[in-house]
N, C-alpha and C positions, 0 to 999 in steps of 0.2 A: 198720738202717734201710732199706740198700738192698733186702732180702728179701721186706720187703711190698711191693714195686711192681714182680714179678717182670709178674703179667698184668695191669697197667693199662695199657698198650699194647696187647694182646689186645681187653682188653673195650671201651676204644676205637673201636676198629676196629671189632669185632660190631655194638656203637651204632650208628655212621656209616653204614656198609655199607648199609643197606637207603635212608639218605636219596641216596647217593652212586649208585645205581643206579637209582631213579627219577630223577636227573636226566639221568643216561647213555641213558635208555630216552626221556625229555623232549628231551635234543639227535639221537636217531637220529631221534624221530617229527617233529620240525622240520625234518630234511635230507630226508627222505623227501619231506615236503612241497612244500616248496624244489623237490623235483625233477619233482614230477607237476606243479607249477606251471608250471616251465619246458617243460617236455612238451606240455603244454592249451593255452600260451601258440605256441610252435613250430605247431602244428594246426592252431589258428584262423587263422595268420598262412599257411599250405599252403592252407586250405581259401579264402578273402579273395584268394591272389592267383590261385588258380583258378578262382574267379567274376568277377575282374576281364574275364578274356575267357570267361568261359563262364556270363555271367550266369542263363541261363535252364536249363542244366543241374544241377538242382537232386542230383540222384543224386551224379552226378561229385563236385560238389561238399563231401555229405557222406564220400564216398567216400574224395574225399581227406585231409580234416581227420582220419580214421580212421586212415587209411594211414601219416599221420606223427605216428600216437602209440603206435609200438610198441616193447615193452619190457619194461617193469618195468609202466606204465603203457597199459591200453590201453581207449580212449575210446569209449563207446556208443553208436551212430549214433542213437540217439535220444534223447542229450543234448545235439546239436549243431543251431542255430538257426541259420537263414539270413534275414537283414534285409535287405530292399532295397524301398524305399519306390516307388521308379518303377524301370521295365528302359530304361536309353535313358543313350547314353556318356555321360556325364563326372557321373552321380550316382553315391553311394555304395553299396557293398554291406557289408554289417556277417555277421561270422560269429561267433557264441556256442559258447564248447565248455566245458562241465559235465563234472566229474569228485567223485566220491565216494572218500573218501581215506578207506580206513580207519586208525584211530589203532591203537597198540599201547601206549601206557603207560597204566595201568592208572588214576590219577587224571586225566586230560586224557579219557581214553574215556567214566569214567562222568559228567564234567561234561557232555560234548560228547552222549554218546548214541551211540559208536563209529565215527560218519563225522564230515567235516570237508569242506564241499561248497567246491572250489575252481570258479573263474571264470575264463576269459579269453577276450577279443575282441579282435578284427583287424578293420580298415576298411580298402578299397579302393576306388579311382574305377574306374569300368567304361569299359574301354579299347575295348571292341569287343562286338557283340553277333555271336551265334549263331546 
């Protein structure tokens, strides 16, 4: 009896194997993310308190939100948005940083279309003008 269940463990395995590996490929493409998150998020919050005192420095500013996404991840100066409704101390400045994530697991890429458009913003009162 024992003889016939010599490769049912094998064949097992072979089954599983390819579901076990798109979820392994599903938790690296979520840390991934996770990380360009925190990354975009770190940027916008560089670039917010850069424009706190250097409101009207628009360059700088992109500049910097740039500066502090280097990495793994690194951020397209013209996916970063500068918001500031009036220039005059104690209003807000809002900084937007866009990033395009590409996936790599193979069912999440063809739902999604192969990117995965991450967001983050940072707000700052303007401390002082330039």
């Amino acid at each position: 009896m024992r003889r016939k269940e010599h490769g049912q463990s094998l064949v097992e395995f072979a089954l599983l194997l390819p579901i076990l590996l798109i979820i392994l490929a599903g938790v690296f493409d979520l840390g991934r993310a996770y990380y360009g998150y925190v990354v975009i998020t770190d940027a916008a919050a560089e670039g917010a308190a850069y424009g706190s005192s250097h409101p009207n420095d628009t360059a700088g500013i992109i500049a910097r939100a740039v500066a502090a996404s280097t990495g793994l991840v690194e951020v397209n100066p013209g996916y970063v948005e500068i918001i500031k409704p009036t220039v005059a101390v104690g209003s807000p400045i809002t900084v937007r940083v866009s990033y395009d994530h590409l996936l790599v697991t193979p069912l999440i890429n063809g739902a999604l279309g192969g990117t995965l458009t991450l967001r983050a913003e940072a707000t700052e009162v303007i401390i002082t003008l330039d």
